[in-house]
C-alpha positions as CSV (number, residue, x, y, z in Angstrom):
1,X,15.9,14.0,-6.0
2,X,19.0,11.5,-6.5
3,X,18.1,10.8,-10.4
4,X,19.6,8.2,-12.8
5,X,18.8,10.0,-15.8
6,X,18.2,13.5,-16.8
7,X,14.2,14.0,-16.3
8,X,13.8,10.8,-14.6
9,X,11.7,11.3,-11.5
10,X,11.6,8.3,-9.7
11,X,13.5,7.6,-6.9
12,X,14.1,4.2,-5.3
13,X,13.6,4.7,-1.2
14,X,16.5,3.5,0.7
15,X,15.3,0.9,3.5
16,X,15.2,3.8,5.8
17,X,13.0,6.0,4.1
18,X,10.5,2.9,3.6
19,X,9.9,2.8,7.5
20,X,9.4,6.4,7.3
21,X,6.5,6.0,4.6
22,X,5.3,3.4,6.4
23,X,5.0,5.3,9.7
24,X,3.1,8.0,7.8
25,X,-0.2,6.1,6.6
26,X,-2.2,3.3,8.6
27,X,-3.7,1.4,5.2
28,X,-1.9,-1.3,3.7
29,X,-3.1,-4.1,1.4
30,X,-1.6,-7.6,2.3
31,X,-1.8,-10.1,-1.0
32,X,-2.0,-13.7,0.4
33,X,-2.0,-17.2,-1.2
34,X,-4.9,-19.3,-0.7
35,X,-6.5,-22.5,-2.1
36,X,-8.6,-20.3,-4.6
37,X,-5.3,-18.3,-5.7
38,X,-3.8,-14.7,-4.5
39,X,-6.5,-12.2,-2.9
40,X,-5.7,-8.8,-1.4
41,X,-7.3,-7.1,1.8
42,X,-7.0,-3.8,3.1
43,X,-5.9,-3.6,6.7
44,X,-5.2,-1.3,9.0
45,X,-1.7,-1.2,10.3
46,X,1.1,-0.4,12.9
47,X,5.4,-0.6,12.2
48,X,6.4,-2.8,15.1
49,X,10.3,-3.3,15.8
50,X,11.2,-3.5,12.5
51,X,8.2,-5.6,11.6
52,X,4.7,-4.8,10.2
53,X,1.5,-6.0,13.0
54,X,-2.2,-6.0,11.9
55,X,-5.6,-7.6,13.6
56,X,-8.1,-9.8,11.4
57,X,-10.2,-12.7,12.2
58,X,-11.6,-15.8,10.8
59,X,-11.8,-16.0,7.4
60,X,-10.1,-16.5,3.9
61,X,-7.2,-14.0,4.4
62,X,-6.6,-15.7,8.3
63,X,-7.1,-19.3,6.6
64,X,-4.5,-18.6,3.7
65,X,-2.0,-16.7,6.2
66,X,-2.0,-20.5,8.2
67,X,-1.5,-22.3,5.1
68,X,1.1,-20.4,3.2
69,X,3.0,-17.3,5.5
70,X,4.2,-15.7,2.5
71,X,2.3,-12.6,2.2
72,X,3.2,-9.0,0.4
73,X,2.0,-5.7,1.8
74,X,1.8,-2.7,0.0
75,X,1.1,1.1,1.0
76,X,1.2,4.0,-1.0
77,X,0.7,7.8,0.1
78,X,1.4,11.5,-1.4
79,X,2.9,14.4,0.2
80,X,0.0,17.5,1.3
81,X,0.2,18.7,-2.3
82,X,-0.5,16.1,-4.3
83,X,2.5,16.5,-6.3
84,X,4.5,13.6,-5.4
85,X,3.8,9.9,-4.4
86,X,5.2,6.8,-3.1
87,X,4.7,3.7,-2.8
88,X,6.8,1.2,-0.3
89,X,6.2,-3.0,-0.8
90,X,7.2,-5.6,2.0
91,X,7.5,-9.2,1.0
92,X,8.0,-10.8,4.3
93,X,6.4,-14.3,6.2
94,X,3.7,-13.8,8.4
95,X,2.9,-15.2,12.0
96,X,0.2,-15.1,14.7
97,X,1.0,-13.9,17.9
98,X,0.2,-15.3,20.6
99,X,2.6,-14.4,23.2
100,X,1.3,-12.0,26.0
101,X,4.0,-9.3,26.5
102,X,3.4,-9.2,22.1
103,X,-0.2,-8.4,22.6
104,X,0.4,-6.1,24.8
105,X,2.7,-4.0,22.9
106,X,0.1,-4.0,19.9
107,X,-2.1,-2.5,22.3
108,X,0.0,0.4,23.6
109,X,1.1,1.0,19.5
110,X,-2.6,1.7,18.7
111,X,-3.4,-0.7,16.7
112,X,-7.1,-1.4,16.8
113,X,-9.3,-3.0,13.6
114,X,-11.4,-0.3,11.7
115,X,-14.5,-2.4,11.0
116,X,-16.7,-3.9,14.2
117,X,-16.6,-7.7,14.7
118,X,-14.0,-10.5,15.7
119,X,-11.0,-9.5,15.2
120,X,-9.0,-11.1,17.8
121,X,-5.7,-12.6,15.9
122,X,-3.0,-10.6,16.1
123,X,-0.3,-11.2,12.6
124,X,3.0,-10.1,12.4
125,X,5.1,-9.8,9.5
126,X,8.3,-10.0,9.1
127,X,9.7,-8.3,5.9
128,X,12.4,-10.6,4.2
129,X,12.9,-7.7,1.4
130,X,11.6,-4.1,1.0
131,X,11.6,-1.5,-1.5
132,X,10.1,1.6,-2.4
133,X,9.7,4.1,-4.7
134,X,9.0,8.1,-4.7
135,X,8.0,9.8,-8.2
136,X,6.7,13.1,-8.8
137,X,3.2,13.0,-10.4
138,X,3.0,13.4,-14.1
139,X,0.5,16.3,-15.4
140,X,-2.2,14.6,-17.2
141,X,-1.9,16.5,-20.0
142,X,1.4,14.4,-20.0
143,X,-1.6,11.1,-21.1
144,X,-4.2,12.9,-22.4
145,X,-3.3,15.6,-24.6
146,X,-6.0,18.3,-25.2
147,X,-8.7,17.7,-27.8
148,X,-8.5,20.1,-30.8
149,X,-11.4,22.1,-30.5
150,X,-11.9,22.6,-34.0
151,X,-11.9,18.8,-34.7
152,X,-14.4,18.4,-32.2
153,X,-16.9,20.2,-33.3
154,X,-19.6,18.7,-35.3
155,X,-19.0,18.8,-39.2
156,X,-22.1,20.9,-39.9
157,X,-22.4,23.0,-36.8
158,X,-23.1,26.2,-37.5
159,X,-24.7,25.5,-41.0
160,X,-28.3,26.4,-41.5
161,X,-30.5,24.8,-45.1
């Protein structure tokens, strides 16, 4: 791991390494801006060209996606043993798509909603920054240290009257 300090061990993810994180999960969450403030949504995903697609329909997170494009995604993910994590953010402007030849090519990704219903508005986002970050994952014993056990026994354990 490229460190900044001795026992650091985060790592910020060059631009490159983002899209591969990215191309390694299928859940994001997409924080959008609507008339009752910021909500988040998971979606399902594909990485499209350099951009980020995903299907929804009508709704508050559709609605607030028309009003104000700005939107941040986020996914995270760990590698098989659970020892180290990443997490990879996209602040980018968001689009429908309506064109044909773009629909098709969402169709031959695989990119197909999780849950049934409508879901027949196809967004694009375009990322105008991303970052990322990889970090091996702290012990717990690194938060909670273990309890004493002779301080957690009851004062008068043990004593009979």
């Amino acid at each position: 791991m490229d460190t900044a300090e001795p026992g650091q061990t985060t790592e910020n993810l060059s631009v490159h390494d983002c899209w591969k994180y990215l191309r390694s999960v299928s859940v994001c969450r997409v924080a959008v801006t609507g008339g009752d403030g910021t909500d988040i949504f998971p979606v399902n995903y594909v990485p499209n060209y350099g951009t980020v697609i995903f299907r929804t329909g009508p709704g508050t997170k559709l609605d607030a996606l028309l009003a104000i494009p700005a939107v941040v995604l986020e996914a995270d993910g760990m590698n098989s043993y659970g020892t180290i994590a990443w997490s990879v953010v996209i602040k980018g402007l968001a689009e429908v798509v309506s064109n044909g030849e773009e629909l098709q090519e969402a169709a031959e990704a695989g990119l197909s909603p999780w849950q049934p219903g409508v879901k027949d508005t196809l967004v694009r986002v375009t990322p105008k920054e991303i970052s990322g970050r990889r970090f091996v994952i702290s012990s717990p014993l690194n938060w909670w240290p273990p309890l004493d056990s002779a301080s957690s026994e009851p004062k008068d354990a043990g004593q009979t009257t």
